[in-house]
C-alpha positions as MATLAB code, in Angstrom:
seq = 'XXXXXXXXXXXXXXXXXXXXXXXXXXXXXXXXXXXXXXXXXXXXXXXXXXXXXXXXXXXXXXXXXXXXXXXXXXXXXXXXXXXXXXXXXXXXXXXXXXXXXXXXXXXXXXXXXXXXXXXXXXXXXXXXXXXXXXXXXXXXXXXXXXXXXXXXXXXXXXXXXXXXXXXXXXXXXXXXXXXXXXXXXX';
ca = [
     -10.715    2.588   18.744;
     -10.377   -0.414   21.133;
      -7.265   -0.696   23.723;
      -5.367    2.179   22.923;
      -4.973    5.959   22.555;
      -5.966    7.435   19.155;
      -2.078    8.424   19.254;
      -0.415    5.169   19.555;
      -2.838    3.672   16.555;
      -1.509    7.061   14.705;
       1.885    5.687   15.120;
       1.644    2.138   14.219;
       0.101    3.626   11.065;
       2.965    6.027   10.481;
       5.178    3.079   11.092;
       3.167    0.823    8.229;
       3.482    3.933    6.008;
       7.074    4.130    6.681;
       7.701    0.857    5.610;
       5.962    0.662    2.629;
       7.296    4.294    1.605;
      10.673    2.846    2.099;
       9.639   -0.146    0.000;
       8.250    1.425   -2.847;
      11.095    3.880   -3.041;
      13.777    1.264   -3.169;
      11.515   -0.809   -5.889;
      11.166    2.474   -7.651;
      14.567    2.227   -8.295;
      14.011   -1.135  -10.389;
      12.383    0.897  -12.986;
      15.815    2.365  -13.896;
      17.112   -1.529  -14.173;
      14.274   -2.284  -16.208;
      15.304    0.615  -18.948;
      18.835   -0.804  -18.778;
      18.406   -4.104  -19.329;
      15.801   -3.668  -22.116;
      18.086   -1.682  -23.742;
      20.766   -4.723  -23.594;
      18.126   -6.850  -24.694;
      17.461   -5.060  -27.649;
      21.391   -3.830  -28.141;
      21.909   -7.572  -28.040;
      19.217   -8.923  -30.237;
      20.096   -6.415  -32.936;
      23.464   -4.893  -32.783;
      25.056   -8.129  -32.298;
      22.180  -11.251  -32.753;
      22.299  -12.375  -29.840;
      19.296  -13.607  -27.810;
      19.104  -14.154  -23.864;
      15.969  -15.454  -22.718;
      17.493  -15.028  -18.968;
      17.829  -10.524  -19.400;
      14.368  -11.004  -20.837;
      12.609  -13.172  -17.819;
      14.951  -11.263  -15.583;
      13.135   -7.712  -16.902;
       9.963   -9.443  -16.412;
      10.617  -10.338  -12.897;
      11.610   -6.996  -12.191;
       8.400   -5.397  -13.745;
       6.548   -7.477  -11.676;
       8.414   -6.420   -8.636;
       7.913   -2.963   -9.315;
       4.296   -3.035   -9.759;
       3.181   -5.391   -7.229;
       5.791   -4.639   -4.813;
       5.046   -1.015   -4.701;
       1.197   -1.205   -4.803;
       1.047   -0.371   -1.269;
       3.150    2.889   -1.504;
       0.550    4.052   -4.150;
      -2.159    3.408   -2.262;
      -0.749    5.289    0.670;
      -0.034    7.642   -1.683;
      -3.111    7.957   -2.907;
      -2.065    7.202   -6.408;
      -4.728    4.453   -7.425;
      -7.118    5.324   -9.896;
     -10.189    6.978   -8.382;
     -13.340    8.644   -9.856;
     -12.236   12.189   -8.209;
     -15.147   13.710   -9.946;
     -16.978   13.456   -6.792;
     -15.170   12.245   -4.217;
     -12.184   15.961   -3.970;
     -16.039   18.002   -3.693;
     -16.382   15.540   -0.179;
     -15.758   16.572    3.094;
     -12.830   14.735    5.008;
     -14.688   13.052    6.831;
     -17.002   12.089    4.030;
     -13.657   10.820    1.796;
     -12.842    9.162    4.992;
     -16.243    6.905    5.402;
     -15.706    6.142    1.361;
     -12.491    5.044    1.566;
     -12.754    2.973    4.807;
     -16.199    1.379    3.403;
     -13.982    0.604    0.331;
     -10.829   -0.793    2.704;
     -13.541   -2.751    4.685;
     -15.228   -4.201    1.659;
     -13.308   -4.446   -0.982;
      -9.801   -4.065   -0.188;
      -9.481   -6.400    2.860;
     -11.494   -9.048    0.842;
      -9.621   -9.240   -2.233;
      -6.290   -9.350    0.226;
      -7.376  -12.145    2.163;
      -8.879  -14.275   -1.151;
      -5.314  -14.045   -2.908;
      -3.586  -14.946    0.064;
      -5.939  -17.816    0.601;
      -5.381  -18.909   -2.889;
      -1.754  -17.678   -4.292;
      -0.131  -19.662   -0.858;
      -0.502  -22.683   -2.409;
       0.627  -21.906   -5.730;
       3.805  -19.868   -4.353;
       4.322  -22.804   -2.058;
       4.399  -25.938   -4.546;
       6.728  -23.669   -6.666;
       9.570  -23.288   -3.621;
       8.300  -27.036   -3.100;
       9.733  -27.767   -6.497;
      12.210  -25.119   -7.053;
      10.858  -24.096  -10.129;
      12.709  -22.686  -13.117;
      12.097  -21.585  -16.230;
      10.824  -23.616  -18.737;
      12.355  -21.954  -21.178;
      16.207  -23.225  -22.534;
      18.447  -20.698  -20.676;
      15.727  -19.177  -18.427;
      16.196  -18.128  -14.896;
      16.308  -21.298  -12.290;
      14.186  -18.870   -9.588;
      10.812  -18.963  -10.606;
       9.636  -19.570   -7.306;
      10.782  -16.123   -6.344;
       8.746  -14.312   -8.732;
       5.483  -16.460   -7.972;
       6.410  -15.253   -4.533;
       6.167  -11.717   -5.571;
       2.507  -12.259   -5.137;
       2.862  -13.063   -1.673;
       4.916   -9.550   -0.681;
       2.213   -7.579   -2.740;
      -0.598   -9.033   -0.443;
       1.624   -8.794    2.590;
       2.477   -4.753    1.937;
      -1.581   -4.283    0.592;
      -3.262   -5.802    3.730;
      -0.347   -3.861    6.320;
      -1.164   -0.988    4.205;
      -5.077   -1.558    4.834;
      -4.610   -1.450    8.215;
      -3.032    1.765    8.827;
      -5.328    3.275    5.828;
      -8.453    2.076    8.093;
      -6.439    3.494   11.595;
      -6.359    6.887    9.369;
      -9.424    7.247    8.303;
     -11.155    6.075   11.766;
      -9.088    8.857   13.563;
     -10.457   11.430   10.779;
     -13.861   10.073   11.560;
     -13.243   10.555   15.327;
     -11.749   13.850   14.758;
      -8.017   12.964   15.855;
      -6.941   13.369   12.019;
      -8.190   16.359    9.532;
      -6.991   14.244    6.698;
      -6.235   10.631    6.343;
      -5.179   11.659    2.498;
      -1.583   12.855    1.245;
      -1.098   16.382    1.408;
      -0.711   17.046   -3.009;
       1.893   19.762   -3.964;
       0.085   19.915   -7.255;
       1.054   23.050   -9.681;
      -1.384   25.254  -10.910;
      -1.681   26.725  -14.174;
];
């Protein structure tokens, strides 16, 4: 790798994987929200019949925070959805080259496109301060649209230190550019 020693690309990895782990552990939290306030939703609606379209928006918001927020911890994590059929029978280096050919071509692509086309949309909507629509909505739409934005941000940060790991695996710095699992066995 260009400029530097494999070591100090290890560490700006570590230091992308330390921010996203802290990121998806706080937005992990949100799930815990999202249980509580559906249950005043529904407590609401039917214990005492009363609506409020701003706990409902303000669940969805927070769903969508979770999930795109925290898509970068899962892929440093390892937690996307893979077809492991073949690739846990690979060598390291072999689950290295697949996942760097799929960072390099797939990943980094689809990054860049929805930055390329979301800005706009996530822009006109601060632009306009856009609210809900609906008759006591949330007045912040703009900062869910922008939700978007932090989900390419932490994926393409995320990219980079997934493609420093698996170069240094294919160099030989790294045995493993995956988790280490603490799976149980039955």
């Amino acid at each position: 790798m260009p400029g530097l020693s494999a070591s100090h690309w290890l560490t700006l990895a570590t230091r992308i994987d330390s921010l996203n782990g802290w990121l998806g552990r706080s937005l992990a939290w949100l799930s815990l929200v999202i249980v509580m306030l559906t249950g005043a939703v529904v407590l609401m609606r039917y214990g005492f019949g009363i609506g409020s379209t701003a706990l409902q928006e303000l669940v969805m918001y927070a769903h969508a925070l979770v999930f795109m927020g925290a898509a970068a911890w899962a892929l440093q994590r390892d937690a996307h959805v893979r077809v492991d059929i073949f690739f846990r029978r690979m060598s390291a280096r072999r689950q290295a080259l697949v996942d760097l050919t799929g960072g390099l071509f797939f990943l980094l692509p689809i990054c860049l496109f929805l930055a390329w086309n979301c800005w706009d949309y996530v822009a006109v909507s601060w632009a306009r301060n856009e609210r809900s629509v609906d008759a006591g909505g949330l007045p912040w739409l703009y900062l869910q649209k922008s939700i978007i934005l932090l989900l390419v941000a932490s994926l393409l940060i995320q990219a980079v230190a997934q493609t420093i790991k698996t170069l240094c695996v294919l160099n030989g710095t790294l045995f493993s550019h995956l988790p280490v699992r603490h799976e149980e066995h039955v």
